[in-house]
ZADO-1210 file (C-alpha; in nm, 4 decimals, padded with zeros to 6 digits):
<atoms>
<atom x="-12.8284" y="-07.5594" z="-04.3763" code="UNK" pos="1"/>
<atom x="-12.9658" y="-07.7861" z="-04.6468" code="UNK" pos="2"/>
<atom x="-12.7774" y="-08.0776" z="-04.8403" code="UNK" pos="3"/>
<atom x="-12.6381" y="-07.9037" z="-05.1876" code="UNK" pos="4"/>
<atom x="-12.7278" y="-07.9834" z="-05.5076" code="UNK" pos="5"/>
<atom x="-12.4166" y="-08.0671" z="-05.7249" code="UNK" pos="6"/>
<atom x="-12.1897" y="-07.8241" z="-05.7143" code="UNK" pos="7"/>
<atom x="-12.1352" y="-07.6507" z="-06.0374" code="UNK" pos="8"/>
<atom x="-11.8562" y="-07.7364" z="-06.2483" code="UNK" pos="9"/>
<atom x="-11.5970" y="-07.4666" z="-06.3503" code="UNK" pos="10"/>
<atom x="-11.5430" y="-07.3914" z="-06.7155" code="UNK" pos="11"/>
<atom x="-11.1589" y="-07.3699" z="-06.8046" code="UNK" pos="12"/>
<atom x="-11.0842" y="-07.0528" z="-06.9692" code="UNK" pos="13"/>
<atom x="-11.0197" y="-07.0607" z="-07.3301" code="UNK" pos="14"/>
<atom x="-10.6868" y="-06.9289" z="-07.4107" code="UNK" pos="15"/>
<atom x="-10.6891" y="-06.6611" z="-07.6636" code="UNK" pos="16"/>
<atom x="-10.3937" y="-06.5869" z="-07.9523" code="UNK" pos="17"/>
<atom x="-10.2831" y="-06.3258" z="-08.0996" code="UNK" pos="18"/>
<atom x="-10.2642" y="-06.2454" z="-08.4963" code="UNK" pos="19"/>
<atom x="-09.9781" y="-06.4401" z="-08.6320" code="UNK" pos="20"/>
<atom x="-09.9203" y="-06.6190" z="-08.3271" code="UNK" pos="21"/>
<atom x="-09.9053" y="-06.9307" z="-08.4750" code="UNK" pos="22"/>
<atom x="-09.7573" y="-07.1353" z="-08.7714" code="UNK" pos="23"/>
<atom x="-09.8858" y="-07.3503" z="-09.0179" code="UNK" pos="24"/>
<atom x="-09.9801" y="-07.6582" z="-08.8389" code="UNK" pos="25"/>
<atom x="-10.1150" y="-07.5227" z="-08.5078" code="UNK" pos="26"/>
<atom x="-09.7142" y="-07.4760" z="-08.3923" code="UNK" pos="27"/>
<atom x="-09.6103" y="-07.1620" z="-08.2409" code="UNK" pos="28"/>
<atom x="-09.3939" y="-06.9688" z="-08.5647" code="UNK" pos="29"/>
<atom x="-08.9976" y="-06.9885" z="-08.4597" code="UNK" pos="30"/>
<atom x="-08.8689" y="-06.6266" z="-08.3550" code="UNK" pos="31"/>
<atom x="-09.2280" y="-06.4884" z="-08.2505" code="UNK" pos="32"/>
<atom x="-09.2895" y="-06.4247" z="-07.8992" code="UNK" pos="33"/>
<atom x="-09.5627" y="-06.6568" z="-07.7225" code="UNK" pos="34"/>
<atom x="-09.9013" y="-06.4231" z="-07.7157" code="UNK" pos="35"/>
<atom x="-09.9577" y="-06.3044" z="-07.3501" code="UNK" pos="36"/>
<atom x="-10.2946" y="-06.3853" z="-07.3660" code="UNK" pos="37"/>
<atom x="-10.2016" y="-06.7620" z="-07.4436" code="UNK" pos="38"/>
<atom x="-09.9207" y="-06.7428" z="-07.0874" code="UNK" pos="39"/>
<atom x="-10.2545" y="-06.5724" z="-06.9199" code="UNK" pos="40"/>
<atom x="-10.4813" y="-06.8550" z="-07.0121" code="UNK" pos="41"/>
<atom x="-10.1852" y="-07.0938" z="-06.9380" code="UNK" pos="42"/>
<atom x="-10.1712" y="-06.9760" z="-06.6083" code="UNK" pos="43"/>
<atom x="-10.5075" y="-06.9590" z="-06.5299" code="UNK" pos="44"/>
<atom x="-10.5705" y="-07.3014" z="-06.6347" code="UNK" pos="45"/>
<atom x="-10.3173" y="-07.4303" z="-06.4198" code="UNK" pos="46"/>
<atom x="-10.4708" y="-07.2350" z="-06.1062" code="UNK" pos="47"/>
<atom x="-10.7672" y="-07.4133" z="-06.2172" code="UNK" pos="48"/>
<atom x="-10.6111" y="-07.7287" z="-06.1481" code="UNK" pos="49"/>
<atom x="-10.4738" y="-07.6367" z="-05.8264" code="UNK" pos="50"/>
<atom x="-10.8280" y="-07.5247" z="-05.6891" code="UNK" pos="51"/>
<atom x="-11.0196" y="-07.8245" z="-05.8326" code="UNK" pos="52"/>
<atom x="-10.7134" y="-08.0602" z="-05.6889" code="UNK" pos="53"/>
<atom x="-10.7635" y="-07.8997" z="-05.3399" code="UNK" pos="54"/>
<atom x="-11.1258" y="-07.9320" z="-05.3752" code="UNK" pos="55"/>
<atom x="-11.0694" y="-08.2898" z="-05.4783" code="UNK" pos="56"/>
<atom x="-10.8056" y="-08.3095" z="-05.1686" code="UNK" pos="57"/>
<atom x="-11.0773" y="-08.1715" z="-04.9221" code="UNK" pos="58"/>
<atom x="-11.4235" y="-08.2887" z="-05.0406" code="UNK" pos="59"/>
<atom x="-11.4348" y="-08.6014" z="-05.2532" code="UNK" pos="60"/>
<atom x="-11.1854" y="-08.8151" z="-05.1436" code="UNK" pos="61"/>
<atom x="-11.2872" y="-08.7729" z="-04.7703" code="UNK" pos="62"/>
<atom x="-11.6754" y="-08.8064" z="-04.7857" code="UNK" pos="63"/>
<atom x="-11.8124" y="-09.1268" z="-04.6749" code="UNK" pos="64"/>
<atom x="-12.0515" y="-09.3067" z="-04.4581" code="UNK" pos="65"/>
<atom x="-11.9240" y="-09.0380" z="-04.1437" code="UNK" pos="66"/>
<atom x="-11.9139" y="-08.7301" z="-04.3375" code="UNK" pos="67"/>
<atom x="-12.1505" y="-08.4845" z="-04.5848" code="UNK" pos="68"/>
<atom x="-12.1361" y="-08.1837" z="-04.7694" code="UNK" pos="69"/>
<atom x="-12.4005" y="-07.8700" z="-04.6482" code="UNK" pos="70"/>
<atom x="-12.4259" y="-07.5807" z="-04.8090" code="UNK" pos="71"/>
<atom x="-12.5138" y="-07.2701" z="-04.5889" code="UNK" pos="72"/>
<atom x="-12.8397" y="-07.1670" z="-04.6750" code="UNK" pos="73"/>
<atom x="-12.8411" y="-06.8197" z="-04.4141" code="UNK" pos="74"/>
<atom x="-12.6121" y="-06.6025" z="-04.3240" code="UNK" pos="75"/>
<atom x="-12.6328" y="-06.6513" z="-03.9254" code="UNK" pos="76"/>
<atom x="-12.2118" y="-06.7643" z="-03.9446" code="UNK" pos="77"/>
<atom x="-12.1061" y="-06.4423" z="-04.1175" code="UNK" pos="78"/>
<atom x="-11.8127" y="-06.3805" z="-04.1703" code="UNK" pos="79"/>
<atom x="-11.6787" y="-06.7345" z="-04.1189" code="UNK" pos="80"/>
<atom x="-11.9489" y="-06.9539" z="-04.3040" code="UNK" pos="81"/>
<atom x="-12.1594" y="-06.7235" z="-04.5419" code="UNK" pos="82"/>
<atom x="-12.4786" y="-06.8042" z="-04.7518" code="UNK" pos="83"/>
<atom x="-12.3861" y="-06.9656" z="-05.0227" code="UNK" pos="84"/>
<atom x="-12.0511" y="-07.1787" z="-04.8714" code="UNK" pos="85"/>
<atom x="-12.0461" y="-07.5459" z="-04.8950" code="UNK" pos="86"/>
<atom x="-11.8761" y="-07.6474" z="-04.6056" code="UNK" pos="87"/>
<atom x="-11.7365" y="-08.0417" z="-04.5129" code="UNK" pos="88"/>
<atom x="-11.9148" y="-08.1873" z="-04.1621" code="UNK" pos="89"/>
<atom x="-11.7828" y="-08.4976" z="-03.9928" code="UNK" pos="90"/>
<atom x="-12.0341" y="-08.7191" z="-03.9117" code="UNK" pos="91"/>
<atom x="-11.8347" y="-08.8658" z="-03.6497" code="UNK" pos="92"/>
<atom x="-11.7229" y="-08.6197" z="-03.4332" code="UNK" pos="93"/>
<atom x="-11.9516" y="-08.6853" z="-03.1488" code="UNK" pos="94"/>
<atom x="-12.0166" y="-09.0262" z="-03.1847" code="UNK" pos="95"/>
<atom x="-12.0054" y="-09.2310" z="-02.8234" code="UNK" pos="96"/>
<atom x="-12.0220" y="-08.9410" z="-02.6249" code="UNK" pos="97"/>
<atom x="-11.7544" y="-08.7016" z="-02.7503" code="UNK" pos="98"/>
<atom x="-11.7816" y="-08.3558" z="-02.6017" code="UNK" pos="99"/>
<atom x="-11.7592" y="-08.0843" z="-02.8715" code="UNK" pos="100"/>
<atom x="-11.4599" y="-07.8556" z="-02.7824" code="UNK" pos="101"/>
<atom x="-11.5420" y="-07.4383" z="-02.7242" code="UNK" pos="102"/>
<atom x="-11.5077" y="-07.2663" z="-03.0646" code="UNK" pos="103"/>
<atom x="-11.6548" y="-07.6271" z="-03.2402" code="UNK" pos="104"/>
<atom x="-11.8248" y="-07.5125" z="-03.5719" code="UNK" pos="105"/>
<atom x="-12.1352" y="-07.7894" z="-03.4867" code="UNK" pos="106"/>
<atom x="-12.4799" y="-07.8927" z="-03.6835" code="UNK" pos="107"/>
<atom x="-12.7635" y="-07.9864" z="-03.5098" code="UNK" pos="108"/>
<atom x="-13.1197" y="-08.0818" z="-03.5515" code="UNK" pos="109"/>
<atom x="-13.3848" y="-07.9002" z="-03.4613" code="UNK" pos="110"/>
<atom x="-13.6011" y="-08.1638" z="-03.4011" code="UNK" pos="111"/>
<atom x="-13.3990" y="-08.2646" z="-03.0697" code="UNK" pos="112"/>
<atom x="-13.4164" y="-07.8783" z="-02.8934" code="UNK" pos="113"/>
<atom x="-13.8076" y="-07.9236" z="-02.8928" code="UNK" pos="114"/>
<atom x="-13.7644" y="-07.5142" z="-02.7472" code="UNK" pos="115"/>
<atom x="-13.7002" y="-07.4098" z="-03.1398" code="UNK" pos="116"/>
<atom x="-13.9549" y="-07.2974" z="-03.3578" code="UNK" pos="117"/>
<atom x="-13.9298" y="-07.3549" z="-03.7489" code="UNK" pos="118"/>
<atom x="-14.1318" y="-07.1403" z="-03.9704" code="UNK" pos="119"/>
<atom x="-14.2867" y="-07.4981" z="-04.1102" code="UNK" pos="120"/>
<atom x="-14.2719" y="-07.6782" z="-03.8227" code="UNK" pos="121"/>
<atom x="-14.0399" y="-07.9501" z="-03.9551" code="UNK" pos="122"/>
<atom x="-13.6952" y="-08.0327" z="-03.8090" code="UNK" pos="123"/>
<atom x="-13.4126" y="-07.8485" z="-03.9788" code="UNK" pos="124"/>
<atom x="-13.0329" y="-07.8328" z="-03.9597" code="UNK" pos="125"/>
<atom x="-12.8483" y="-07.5384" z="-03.7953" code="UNK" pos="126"/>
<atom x="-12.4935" y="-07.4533" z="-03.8205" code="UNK" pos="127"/>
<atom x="-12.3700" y="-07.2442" z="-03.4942" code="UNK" pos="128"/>
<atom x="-12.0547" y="-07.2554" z="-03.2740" code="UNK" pos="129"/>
<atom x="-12.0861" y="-07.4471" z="-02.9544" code="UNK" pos="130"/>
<atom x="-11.9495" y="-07.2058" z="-02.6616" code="UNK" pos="131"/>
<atom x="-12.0922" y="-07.3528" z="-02.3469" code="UNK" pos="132"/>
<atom x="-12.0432" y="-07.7056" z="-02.2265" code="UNK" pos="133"/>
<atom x="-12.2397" y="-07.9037" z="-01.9599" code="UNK" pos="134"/>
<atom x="-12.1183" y="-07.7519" z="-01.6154" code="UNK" pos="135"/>
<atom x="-11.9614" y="-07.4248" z="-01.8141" code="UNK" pos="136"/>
<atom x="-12.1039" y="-07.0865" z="-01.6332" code="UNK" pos="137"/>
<atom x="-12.1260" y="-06.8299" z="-01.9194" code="UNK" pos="138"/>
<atom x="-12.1277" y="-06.4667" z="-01.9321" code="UNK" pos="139"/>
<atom x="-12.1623" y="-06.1576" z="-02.2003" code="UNK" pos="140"/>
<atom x="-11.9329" y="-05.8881" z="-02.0495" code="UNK" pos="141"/>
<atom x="-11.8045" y="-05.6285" z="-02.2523" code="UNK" pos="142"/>
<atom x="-11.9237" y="-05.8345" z="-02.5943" code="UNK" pos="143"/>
<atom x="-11.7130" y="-06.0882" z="-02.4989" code="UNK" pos="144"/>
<atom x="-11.8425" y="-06.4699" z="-02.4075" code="UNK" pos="145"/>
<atom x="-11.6923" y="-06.5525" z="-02.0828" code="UNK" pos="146"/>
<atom x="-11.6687" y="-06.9082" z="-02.0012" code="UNK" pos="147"/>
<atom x="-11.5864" y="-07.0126" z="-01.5707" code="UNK" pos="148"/>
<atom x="-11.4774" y="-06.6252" z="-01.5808" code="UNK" pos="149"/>
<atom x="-11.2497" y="-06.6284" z="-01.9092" code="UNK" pos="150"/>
<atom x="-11.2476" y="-06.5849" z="-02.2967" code="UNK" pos="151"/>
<atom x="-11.1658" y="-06.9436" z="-02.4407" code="UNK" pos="152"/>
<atom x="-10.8758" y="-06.8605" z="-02.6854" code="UNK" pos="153"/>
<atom x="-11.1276" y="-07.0288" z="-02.9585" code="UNK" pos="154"/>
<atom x="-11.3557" y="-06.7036" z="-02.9046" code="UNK" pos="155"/>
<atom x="-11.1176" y="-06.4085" z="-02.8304" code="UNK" pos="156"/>
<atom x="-11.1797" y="-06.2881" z="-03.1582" code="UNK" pos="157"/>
<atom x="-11.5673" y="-06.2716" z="-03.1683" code="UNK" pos="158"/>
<atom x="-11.8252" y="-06.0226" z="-03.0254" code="UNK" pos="159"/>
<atom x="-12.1656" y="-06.1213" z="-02.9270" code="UNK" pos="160"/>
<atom x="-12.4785" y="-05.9418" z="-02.7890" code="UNK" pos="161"/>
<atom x="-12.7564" y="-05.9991" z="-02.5068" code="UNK" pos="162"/>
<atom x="-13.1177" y="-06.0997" z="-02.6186" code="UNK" pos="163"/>
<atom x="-13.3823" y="-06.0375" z="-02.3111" code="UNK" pos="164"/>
<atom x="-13.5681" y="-06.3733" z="-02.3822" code="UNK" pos="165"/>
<atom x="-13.6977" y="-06.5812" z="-02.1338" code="UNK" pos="166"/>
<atom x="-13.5335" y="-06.9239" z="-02.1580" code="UNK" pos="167"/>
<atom x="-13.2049" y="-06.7848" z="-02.3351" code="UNK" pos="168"/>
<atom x="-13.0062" y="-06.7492" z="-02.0170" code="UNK" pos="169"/>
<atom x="-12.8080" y="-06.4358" z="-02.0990" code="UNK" pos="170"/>
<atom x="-13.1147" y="-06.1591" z="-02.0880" code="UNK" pos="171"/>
<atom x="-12.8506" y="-05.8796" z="-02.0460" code="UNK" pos="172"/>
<atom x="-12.4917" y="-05.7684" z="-01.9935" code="UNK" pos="173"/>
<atom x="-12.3445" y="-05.9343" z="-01.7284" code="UNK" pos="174"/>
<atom x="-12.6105" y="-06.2382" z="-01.6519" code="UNK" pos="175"/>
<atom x="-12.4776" y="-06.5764" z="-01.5837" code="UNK" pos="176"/>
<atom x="-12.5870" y="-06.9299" z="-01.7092" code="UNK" pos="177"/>
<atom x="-12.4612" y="-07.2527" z="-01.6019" code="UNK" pos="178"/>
<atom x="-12.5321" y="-07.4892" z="-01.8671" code="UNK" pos="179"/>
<atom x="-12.7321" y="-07.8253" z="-01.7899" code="UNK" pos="180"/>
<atom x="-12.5567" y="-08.1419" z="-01.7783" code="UNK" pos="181"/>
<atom x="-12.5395" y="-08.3101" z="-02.1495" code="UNK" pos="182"/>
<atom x="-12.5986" y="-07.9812" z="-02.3064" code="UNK" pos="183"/>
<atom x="-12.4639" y="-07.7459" z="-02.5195" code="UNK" pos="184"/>
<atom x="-12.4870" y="-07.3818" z="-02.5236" code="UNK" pos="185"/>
<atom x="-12.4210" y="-07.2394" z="-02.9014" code="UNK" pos="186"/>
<atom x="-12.4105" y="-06.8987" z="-03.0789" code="UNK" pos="187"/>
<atom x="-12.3774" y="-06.7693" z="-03.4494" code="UNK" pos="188"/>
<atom x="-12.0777" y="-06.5435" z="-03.5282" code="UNK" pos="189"/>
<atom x="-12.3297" y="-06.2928" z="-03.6983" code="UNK" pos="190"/>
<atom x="-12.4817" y="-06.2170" z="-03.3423" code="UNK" pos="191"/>
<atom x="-12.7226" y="-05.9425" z="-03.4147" code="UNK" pos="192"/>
<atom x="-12.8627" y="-06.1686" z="-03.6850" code="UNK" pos="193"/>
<atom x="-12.9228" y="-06.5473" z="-03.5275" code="UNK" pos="194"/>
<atom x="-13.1852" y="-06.7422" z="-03.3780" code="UNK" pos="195"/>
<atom x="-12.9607" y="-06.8933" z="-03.1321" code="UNK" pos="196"/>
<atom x="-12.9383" y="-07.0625" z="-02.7580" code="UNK" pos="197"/>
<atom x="-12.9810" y="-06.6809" z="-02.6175" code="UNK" pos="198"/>
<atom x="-13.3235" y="-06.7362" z="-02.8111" code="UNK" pos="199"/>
<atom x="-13.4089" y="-07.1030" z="-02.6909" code="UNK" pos="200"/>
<atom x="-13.1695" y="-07.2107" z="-02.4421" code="UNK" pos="201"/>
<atom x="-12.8935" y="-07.4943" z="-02.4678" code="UNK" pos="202"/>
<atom x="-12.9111" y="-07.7460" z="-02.6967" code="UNK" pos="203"/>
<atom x="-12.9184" y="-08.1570" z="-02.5695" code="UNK" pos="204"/>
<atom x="-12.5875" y="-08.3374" z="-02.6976" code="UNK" pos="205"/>
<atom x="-12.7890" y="-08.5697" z="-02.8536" code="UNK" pos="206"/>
<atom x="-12.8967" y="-08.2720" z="-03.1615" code="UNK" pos="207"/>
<atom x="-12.5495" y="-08.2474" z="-03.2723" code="UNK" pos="208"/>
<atom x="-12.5094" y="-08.4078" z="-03.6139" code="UNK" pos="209"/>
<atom x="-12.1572" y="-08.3549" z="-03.6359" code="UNK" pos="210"/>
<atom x="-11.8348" y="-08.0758" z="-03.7001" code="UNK" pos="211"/>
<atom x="-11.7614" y="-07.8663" z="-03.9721" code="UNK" pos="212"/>
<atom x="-11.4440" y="-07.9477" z="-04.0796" code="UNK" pos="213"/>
<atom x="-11.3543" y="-07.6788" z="-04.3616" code="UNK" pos="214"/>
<atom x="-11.5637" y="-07.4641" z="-04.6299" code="UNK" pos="215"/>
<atom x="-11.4835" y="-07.6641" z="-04.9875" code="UNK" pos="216"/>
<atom x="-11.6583" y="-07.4099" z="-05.2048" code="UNK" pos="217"/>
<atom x="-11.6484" y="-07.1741" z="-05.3496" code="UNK" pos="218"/>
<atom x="-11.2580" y="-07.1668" z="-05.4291" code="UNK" pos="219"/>
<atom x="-11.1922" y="-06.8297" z="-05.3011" code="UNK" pos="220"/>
<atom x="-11.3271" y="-06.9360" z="-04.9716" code="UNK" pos="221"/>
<atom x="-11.2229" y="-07.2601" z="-04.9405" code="UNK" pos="222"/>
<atom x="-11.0211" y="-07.2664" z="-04.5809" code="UNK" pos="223"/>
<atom x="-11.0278" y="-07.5584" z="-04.2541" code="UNK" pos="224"/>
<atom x="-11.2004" y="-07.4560" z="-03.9369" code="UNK" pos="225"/>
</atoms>
């Protein structure tokens, strides 16, 4: 994850005319029929609007002092955050000791899991999806994440694979791990491609940096988590 640069700014379409679609004076000539390309670049205009209003809605009006904009800069979310997505991340959400809840979309720095390895050595930002809370006994059966025994509604819907690391806790199909106390254990959605906790173990509480709220751009993936 890495703080965008501004995002880019749309360019409206230009609505084109027909021949003779217009009278002297710019007016549309009485009796003719308004050109279909003009209604198409009315229309598309006004969904225009509509995006950049929901953009406005979701991403400018709410950041502040306790929230930021990331964009995704790898594709270890896939298909829910992709490379490329700028998503919205309270700030907030785990401010005086607020548990993240299974399924939480969470950032964290790297710099507080001293167990993570950066290819420059410096402290980074990850985006993965906290599964495992402190006292949670976790489990890979079937591709499913287990947690006390059960699939958290939050996760029925995801698959995930075993990693035989050292550290990571779930080394194969079927292995248990009880996470530590003020820990979290997290996974990306694109399991066979991310350097998660099955890699380095659970994370302290103290690395999360906060919830991501929605994705705010692109438009066609613009959606709350």
């Amino acid at each position: 994850m890495r703080e965008p640069s501004p995002l880019p700014s749309p360019t409206p379409p230009s609505p084109a005319l027909s021949r003779g679609g217009h009278a002297r004076g710019g007016s549309v000539a009485k009796g003719k029929r308004t050109s279909p390309w003009l209604k198409g670049g009315l229309l598309g205009v006004v969904a225009l609007l509509v995006a950049l209003g929901a953009w406005l809605v979701m991403t400018v009006l709410p950041v502040g002092i306790g929230s930021r904009i990331f964009e995704a800069s790898v594709n270890t979310m896939e298909p829910t955050v992709t490379k490329g997505d700028y998503v919205y991340v309270n700030l907030r959400a785990y401010r005086s000791g607020t548990l993240p809840t299974h399924g939480d979309l969470v950032i964290l720095n790297t710099g507080d899991v001293p167990a993570i390895e950066t290819r420059d050595g410096k402290s980074t930002i990850f985006l993965e999806r906290a599964v495992g809370l402190p006292g949670d006994t976790i489990a890979i059966v079937g591709g499913k994440l287990t947690v006390n025994g059960s699939v958290p509604p939050a996760l029925e819907g995801l698959s995930y694979v075993t990693y035989a690391v050292p550290g990571g806790g779930l080394t194969h199909e079927g292995a248990t791990f009880t996470v530590p106390p003020d820990s979290v254990y997290v996974l990306g959605d694109n399991t066979k491609n991310s350097y998660d906790s099955r890699f380095w173990g659970p994370a302290p509480l103290k690395a999360l940096r906060g919830r991501v709220e929605s994705c705010v751009w692109p438009p066609p993936r613009m959606r709350r988590h």
